[in-house]
Backbone bond lengths (Angstrom), bond angles and torsions (degrees), N, CA, C in turn:
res aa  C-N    CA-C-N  psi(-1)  N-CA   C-N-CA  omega(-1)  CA-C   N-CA-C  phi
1 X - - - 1.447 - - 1.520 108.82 -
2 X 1.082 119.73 159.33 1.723 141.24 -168.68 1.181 111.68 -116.20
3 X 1.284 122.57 91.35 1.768 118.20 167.46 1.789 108.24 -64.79
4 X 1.214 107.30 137.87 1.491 119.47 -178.15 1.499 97.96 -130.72
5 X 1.239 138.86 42.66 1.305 133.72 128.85 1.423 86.91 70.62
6 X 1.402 142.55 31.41 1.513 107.37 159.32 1.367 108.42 -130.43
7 X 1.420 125.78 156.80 1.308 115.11 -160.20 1.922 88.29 -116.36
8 X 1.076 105.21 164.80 1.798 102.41 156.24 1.555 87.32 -128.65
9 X 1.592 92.52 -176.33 1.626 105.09 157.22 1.794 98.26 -126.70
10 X 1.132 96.21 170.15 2.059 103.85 -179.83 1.481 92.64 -100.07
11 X 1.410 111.20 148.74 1.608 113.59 -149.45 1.999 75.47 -105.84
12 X 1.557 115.92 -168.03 1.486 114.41 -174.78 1.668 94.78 -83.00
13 X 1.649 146.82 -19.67 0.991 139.84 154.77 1.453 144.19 -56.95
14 X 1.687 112.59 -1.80 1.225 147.23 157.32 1.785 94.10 89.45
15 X 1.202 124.58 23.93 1.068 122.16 175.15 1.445 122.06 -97.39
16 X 1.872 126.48 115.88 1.107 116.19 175.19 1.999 117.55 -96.78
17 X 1.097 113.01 153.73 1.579 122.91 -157.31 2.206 80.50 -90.40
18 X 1.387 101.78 129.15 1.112 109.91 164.80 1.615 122.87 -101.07
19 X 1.749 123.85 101.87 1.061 120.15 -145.27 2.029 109.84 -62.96
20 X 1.202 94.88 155.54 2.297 104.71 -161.86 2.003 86.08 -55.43
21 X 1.075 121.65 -59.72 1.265 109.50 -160.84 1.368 116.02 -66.49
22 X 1.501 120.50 -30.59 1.433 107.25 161.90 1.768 116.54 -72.21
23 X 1.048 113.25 -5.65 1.749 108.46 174.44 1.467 107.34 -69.28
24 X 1.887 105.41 -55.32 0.815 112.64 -160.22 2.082 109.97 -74.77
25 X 1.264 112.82 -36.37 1.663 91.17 164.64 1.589 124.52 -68.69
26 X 1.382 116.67 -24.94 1.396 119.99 158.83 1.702 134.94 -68.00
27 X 1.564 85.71 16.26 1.525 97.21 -164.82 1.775 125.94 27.79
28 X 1.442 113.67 61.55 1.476 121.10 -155.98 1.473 83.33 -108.16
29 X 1.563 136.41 123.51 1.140 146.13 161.46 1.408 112.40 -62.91
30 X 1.063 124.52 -179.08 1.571 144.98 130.15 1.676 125.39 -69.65
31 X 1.361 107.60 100.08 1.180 119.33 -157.23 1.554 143.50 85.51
32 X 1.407 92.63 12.82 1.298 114.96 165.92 1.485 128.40 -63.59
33 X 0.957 124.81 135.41 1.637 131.35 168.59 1.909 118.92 -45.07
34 X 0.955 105.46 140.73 1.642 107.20 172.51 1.146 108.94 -141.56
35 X 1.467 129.98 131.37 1.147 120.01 177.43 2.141 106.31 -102.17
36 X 0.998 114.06 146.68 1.795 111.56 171.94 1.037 128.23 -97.61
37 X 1.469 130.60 122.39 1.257 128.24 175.96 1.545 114.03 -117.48
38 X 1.401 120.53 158.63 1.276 116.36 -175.57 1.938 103.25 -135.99
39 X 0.847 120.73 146.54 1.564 132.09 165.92 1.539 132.12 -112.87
40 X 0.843 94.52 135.43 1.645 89.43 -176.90 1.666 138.56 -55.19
41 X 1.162 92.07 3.66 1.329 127.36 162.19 1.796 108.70 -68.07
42 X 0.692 100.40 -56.12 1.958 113.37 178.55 1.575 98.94 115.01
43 X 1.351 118.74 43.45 1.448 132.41 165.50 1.288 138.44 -110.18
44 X 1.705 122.72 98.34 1.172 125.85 -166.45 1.464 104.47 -89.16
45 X 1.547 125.53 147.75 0.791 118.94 -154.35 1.669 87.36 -159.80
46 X 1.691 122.88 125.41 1.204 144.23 164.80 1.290 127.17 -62.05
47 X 1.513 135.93 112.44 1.128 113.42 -176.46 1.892 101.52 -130.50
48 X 1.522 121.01 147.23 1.470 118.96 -176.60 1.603 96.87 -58.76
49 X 1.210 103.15 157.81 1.418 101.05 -169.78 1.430 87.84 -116.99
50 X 1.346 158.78 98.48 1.720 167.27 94.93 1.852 113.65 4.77
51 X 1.565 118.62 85.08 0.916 132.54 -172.29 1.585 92.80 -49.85
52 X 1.261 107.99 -55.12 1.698 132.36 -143.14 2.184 90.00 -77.67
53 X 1.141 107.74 9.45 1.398 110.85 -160.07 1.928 88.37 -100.05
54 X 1.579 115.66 -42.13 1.381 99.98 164.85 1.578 129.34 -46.03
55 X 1.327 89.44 -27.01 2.380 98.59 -176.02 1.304 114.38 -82.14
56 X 1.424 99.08 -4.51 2.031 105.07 -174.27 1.648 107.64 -30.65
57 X 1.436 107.10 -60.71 1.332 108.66 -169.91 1.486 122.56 -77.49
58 X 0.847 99.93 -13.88 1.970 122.90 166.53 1.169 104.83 -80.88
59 X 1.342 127.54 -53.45 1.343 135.15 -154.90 1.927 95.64 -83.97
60 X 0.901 131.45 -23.36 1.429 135.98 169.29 1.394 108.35 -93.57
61 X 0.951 139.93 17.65 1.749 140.36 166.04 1.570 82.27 -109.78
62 X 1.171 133.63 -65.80 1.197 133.19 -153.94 1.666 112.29 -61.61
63 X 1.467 105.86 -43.23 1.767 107.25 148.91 1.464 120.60 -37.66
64 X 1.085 96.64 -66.74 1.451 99.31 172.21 1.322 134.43 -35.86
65 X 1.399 91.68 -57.67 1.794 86.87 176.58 2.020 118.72 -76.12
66 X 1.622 94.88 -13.72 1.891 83.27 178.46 1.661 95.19 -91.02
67 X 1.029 110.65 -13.13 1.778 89.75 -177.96 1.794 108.22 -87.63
68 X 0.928 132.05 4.82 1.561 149.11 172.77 1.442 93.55 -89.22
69 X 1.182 119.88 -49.86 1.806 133.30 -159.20 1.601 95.17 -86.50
70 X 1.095 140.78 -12.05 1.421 147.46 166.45 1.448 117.35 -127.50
71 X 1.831 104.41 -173.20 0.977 110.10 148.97 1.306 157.58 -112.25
72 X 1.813 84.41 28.59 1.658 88.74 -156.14 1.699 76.05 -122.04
73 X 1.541 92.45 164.30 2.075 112.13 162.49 1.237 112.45 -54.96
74 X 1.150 134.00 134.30 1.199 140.56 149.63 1.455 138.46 -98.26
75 X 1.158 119.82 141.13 1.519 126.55 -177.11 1.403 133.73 -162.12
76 X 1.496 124.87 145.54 1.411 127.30 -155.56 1.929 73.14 -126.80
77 X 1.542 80.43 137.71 1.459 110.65 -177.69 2.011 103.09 -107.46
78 X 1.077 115.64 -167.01 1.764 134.80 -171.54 1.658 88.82 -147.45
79 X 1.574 109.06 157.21 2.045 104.03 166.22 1.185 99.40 -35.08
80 X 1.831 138.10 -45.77 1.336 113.09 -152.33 1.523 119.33 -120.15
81 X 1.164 106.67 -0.95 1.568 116.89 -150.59 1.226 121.87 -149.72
82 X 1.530 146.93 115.45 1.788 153.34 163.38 1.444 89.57 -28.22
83 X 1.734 133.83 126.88 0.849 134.92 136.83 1.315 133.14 -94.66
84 X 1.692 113.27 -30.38 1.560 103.63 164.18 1.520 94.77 -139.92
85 X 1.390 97.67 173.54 1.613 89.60 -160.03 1.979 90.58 -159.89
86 X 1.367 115.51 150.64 1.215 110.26 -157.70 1.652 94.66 -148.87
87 X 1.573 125.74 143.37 1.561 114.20 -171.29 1.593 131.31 86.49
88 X 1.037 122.47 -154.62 1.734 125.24 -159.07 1.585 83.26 -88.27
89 X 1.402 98.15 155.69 1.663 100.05 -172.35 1.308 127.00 59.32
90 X 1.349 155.53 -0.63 0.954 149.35 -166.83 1.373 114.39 -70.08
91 X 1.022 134.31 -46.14 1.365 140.97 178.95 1.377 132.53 -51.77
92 X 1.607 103.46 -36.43 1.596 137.22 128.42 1.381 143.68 -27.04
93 X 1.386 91.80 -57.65 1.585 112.88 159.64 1.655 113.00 -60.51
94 X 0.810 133.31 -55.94 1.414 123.74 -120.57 1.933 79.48 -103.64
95 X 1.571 95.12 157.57 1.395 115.57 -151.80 1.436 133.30 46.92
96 X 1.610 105.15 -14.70 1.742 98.85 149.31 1.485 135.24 -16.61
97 X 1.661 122.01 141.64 1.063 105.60 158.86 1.930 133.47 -98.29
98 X 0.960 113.35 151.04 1.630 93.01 -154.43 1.439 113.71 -83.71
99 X 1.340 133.90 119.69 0.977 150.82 -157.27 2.044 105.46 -38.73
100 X 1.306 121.31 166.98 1.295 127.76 171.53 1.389 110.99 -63.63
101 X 0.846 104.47 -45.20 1.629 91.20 -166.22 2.015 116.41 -77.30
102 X 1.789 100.22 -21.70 1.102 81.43 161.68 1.641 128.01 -108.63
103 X 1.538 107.69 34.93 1.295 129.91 154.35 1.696 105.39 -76.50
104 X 1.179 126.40 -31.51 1.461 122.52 -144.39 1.888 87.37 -100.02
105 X 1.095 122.13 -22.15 1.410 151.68 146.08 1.379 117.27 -7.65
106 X 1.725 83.01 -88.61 1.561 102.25 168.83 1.610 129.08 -56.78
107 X 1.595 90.09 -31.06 1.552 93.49 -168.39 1.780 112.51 -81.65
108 X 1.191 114.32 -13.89 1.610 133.24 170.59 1.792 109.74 -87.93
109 X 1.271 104.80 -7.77 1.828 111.14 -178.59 1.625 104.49 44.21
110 X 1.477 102.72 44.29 2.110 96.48 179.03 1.466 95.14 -122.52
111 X 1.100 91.56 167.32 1.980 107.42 177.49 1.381 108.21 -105.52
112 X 1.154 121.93 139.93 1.447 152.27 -137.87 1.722 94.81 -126.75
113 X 0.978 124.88 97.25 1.785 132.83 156.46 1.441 114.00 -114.00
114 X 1.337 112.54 146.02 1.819 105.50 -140.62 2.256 66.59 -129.30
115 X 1.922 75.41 129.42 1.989 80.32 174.98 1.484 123.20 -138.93
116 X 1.014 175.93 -130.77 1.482 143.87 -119.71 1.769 78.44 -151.01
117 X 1.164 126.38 -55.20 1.367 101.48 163.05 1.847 152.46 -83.56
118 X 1.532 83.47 3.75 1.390 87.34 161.50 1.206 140.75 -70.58
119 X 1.296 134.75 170.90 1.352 125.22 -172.15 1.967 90.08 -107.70
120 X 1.245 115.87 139.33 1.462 137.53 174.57 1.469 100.82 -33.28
121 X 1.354 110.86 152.47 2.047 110.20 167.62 1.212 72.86 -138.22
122 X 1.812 93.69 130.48 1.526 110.92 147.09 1.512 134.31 -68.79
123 X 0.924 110.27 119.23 1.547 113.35 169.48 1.460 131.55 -40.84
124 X 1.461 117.40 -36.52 1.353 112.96 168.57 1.583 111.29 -127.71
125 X 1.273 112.33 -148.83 1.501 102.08 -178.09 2.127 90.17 -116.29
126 X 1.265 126.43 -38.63 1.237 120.74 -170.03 1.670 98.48 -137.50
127 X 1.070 102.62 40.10 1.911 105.27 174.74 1.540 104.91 -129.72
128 X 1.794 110.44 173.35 1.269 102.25 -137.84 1.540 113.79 -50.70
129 X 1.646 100.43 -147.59 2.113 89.62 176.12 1.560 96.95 -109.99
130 X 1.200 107.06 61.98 2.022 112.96 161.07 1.436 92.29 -54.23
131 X 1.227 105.97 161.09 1.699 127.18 149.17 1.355 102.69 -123.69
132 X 1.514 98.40 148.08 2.228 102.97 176.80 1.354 87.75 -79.26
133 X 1.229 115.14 139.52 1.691 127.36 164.50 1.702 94.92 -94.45
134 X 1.640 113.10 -46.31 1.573 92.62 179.11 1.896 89.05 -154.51
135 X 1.058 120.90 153.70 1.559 149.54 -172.79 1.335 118.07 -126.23
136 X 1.166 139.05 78.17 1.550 142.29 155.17 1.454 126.80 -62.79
137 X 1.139 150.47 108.73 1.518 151.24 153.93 1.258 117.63 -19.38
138 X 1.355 135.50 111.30 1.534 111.58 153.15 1.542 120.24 -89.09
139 X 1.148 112.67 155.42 1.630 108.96 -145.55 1.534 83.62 -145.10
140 X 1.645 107.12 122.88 1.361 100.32 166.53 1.677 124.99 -137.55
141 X 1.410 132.98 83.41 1.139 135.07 -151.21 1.436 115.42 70.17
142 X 1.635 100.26 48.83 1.473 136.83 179.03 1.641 116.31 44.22
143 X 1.847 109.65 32.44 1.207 93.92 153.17 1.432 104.13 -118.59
144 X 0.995 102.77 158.92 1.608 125.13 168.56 1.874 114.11 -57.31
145 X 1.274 122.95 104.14 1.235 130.72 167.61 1.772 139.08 -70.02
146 X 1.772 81.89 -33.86 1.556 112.31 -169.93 1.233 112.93 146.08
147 X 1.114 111.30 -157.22 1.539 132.73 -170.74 1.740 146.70 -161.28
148 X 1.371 98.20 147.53 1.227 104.77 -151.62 1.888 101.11 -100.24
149 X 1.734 107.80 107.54 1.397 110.96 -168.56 1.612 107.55 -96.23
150 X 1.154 105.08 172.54 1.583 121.15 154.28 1.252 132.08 -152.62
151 X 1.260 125.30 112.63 1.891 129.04 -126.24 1.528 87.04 -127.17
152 X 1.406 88.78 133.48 1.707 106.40 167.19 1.794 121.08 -111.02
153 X 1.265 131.60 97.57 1.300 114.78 173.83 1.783 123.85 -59.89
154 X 1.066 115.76 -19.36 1.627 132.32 172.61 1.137 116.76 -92.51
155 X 1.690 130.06 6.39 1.070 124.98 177.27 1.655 132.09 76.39
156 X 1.706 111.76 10.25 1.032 129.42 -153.81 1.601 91.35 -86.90
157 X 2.263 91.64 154.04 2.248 82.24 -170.01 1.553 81.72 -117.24
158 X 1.305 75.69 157.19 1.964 94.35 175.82 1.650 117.14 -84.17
159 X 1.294 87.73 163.28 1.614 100.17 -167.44 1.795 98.23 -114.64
160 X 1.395 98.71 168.17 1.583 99.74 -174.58 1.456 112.62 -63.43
161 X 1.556 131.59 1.50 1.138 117.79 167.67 1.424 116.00 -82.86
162 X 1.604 114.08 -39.72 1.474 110.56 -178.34 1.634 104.90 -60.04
163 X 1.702 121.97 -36.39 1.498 114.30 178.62 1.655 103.60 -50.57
164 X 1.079 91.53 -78.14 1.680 87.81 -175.47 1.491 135.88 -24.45
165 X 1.205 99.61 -55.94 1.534 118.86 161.64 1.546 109.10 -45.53
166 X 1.199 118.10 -51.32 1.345 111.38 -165.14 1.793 114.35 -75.89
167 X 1.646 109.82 -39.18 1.265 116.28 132.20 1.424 148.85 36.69
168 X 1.647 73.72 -93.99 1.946 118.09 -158.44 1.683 94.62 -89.32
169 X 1.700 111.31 -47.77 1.353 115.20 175.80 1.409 117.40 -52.89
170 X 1.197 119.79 -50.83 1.707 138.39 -172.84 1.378 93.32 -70.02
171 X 0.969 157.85 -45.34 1.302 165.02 -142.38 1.863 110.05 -88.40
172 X 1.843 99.08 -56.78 0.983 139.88 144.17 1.843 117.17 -11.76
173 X 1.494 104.91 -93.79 0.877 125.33 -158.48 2.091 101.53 -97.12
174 X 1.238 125.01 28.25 1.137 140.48 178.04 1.449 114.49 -107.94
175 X 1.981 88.64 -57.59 1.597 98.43 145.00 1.630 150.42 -46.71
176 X 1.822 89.51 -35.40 1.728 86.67 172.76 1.581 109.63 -75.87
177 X 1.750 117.67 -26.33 1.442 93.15 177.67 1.028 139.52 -100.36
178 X 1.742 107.38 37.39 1.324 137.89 -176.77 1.697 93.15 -81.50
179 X 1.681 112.17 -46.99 1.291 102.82 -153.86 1.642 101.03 -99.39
């Protein structure tokens, strides 16, 4: 753990103020999830809470089968992070954080298809040199969970099957964390 020198106090509503610059390198929204942990130490300790973090092991079979079904890597991301990841690079991928632009992605709820004049989006911010060929939202009782990629290291562009696919997955797996 990292001491950062700042103290709060807990106000009489048991609420402590989490200071903007640690939100903002922790990428901690407004209205974001937190999960609490405590140690026997007498140390509470904040952690992002990743809905999409129950599907890890779902969510990596399901890589699996579109990156077999194509040719590009596949991977389902969290707001911040590759959680399963399927194909060339994968090993690379996974616990990445996901680059800005396909933060800026999520935050517009649009799908991302990468085409002969665009310029490449990286997939993470310090993971391998994927490019997104295409980026879908998963959306579940209209919030945004993450996303469902398909990464080219050669720069290769997708065709309306990988859109679809990518889609059908987000669509998919938006639904399972409905139920």
């Amino acid at each position: 753990m990292k001491a950062t020198g700042i103290v709060r106090r807990i106000d009489d509503l048991g609420r402590v103020v989490i200071p903007k610059e640690i939100r903002r390198t922790m990428r901690i929204r407004e209205g974001d999830p937190l999960e609490i942990y405590t140690t026997k130490d007498g140390e509470v300790i904040f952690k992002k809470y990743s809905m999409m973090g129950a599907l890890e092991d779902f969510a990596a079979r399901f890589c699996d089968t579109l990156s077999r079904s194509t040719a590009f890597t596949a991977a389902v991301t969290d707001r911040d992070s590759v959680i399963a990841a399927a194909g060339s690079g994968r090993r690379e991928l996974l616990g990445k954080r996901i680059s800005e632009p396909l933060q800026q992605i999520m935050e517009r709820r649009s799908s991302y298809v990468r085409d002969r004049q665009g310029t490449p989006l990286p997939a993470c911010e310090d993971g391998p040199a994927c490019a997104v060929a295409v980026a879908v939202p998963i959306l579940c009782q209209g919030d945004v969970l993450g996303l469902v990629l398909f990464l080219s290291a050669d720069g290769k562009l997708p065709g309306e099957t990988e859109q679809k696919l990518a889609q059908t997955a987000a669509a998919f797996l938006g639904r399972q964390m409905e139920d």
